[in-house]
C-alpha positions in Angstrom: 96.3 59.3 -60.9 92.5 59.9 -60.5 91.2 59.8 -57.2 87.6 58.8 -57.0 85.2 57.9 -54.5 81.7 59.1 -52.9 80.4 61.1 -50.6 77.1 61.9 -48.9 76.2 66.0 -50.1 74.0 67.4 -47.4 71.9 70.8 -47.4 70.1 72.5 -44.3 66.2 72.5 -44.8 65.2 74.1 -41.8 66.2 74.9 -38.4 64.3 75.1 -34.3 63.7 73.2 -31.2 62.4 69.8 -30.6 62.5 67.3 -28.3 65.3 65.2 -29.0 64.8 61.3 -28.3 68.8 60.8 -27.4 68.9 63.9 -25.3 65.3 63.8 -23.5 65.3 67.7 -24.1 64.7 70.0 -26.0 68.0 71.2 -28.2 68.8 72.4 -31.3 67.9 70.7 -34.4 68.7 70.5 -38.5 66.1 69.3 -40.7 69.1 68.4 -43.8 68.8 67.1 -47.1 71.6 64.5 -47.9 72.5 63.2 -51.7 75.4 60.5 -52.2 77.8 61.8 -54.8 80.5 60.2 -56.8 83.6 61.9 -56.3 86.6 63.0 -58.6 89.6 64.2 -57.0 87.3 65.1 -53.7 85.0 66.8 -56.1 81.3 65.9 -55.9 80.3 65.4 -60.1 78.0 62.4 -60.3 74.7 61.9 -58.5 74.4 58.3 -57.4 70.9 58.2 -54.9 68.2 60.0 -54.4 67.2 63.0 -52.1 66.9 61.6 -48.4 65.8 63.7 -45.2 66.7 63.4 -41.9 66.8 65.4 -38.8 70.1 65.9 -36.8 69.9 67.2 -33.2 73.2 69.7 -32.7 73.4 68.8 -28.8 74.4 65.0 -29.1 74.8 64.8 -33.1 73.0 61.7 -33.5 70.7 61.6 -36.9 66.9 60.6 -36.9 63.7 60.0 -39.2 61.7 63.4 -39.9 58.8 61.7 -38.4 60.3 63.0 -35.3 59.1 66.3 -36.2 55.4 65.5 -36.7 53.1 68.3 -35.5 56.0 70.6 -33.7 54.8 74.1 -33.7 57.1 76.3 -35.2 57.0 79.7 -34.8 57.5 82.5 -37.5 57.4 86.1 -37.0 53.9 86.8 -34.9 52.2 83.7 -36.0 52.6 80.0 -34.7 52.1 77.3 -37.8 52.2 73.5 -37.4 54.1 71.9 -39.4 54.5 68.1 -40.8 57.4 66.9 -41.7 57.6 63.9 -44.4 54.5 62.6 -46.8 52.3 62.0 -43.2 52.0 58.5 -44.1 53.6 56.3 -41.0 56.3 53.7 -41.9 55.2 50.1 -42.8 56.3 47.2 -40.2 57.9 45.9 -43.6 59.4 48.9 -44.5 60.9 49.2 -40.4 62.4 45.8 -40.7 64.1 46.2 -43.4 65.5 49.9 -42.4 66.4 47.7 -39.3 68.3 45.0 -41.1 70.2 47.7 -43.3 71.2 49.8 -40.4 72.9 46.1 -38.5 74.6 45.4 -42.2 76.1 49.0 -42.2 77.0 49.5 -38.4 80.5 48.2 -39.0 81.1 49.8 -42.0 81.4 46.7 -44.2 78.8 44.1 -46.1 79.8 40.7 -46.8 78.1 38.2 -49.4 76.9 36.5 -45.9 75.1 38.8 -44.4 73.2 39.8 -48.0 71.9 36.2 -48.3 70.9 36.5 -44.1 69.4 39.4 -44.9 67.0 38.3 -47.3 66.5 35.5 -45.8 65.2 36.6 -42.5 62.8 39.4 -44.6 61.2 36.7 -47.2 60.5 34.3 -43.5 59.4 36.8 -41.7 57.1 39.0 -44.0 56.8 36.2 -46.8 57.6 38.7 -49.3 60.8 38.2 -51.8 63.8 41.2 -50.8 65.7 42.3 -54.3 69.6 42.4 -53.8 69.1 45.9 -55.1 65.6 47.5 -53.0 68.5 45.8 -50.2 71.3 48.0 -51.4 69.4 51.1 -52.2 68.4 50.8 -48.3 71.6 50.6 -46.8 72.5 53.8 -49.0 69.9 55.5 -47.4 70.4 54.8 -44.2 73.9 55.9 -44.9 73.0 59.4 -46.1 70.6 59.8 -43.3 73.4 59.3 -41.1 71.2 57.0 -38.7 72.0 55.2 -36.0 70.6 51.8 -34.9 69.2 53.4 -31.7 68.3 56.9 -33.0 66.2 54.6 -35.2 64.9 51.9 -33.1 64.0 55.1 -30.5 61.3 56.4 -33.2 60.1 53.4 -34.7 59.6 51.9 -30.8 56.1 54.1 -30.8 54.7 52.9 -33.9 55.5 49.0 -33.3 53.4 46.5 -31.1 55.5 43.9 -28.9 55.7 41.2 -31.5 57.3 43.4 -33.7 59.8 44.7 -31.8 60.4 41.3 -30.6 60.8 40.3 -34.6 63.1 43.7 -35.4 65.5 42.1 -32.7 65.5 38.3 -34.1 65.8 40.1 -37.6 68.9 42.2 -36.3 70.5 39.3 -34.0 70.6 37.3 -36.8 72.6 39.6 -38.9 74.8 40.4 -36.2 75.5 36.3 -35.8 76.4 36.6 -40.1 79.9 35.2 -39.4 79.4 32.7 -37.4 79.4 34.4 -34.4 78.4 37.5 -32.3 81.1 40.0 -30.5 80.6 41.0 -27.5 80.7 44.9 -28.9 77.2 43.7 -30.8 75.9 41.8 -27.8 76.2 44.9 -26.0 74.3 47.0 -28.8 71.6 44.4 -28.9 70.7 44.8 -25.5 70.6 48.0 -26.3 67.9 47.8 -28.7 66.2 45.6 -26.2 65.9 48.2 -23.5 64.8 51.2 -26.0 62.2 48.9 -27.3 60.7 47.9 -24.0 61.6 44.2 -24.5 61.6 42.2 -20.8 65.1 40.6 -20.4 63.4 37.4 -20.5 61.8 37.8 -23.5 65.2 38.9 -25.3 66.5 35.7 -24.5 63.6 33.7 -25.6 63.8 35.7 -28.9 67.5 35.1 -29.7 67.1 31.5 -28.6 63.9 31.3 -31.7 65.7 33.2 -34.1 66.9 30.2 -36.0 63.1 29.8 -36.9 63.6 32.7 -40.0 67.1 31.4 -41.3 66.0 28.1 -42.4 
């Protein structure tokens, strides 16, 4: 009987300090390189993605974008060199949203045919742009190799985002959460979450779940 399956094949870039969002310290990081792999009896043979980066702190384990490595000075031998991370080019509100509404879909470790057509739903209302079933799947894999966490996320992209956006990354991510037909209280409790890393007023939260309907019609 052939066992086969995939797996997420990870290599260490590089190595230092930084100042860890989760920990609000400075610990021990990883910058790794992670590929998903088919699998044959355990065995990785098949490439099935391409390379993705991310940066894994070794105090708390939590995964997060390279970004979060922008201009740290590094220091080698004698010499002190700064060094950026990633292609310098700062992440698209479009490109956030989605990331956003990938990392909801994957958080409890299945995707149902409801929460694709959500999905694209919300992204074509709220950036009036079509979303491909397959530019959808390729980002869940990615944020899947990357090993990221909703809030490791949300806790990098919070600096680059105004207030309307972060208000609209919560609608898009409530909405997802509320595939079903409902919300558990285990998501609930993530959402507000979210809310408090992104600076959103309590009042405001509510006024933005209570609108979300707007981008699912």
């Amino acid at each position: 009987m052939l066992l086969i399956g995939s797996m997420n094949w990870a290599t260490t870039r590089l190595k230092g300090n930084f100042l860890c969002p989760h920990c609000g310290k400075n610990s021990n990081f990883r910058l790794r390189v992670s590929r998903p792999f088919l699998t044959l009896y355990f065995i990785p043979v098949i490439p099935i993605g391409g390379l993705t980066e991310f940066v894994e702190c070794r105090g708390c384990k939590n995964s997060f974008e390279p970004i979060v490595l922008s201009s740290l000075m590094m220091p080698t031998g004698s010499n002190t060199l700064v060094t950026e991370t990633g292609d310098g080019v700062e992440a698209s509100f479009e490109e956030d949203l989605l990331k956003a509404i990938a990392l909801i879909m994957v958080e409890d470790g299945q995707v149902t045919e409801d929460e694709i057509r959500l999905a694209r739903r919300l992204y074509e209302n709220i950036v009036e742009e079509p979303l491909s079933r397959e530019l959808l799947g390729k980002t869940c894999s990615a944020v899947r190799a990357q090993q990221l966490r909703t809030l490791s996320f949300l806790s990098t992209a919070a600096k680059r985002r105004n207030h309307e956006e972060k208000q609209l990354l919560i609608q898009a991510m409530f909405g997802i959460s509320s595939a079903d037909g409902g919300i558990t209280a285990g998501r609930m409790a993530s959402l507000i979450q979210c809310q408090q890393i992104l600076g959103i007023h309590e009042d405001e939260f509510k006024r933005a779940i209570e609108s979300t309907e707007q981008w699912l019609v």
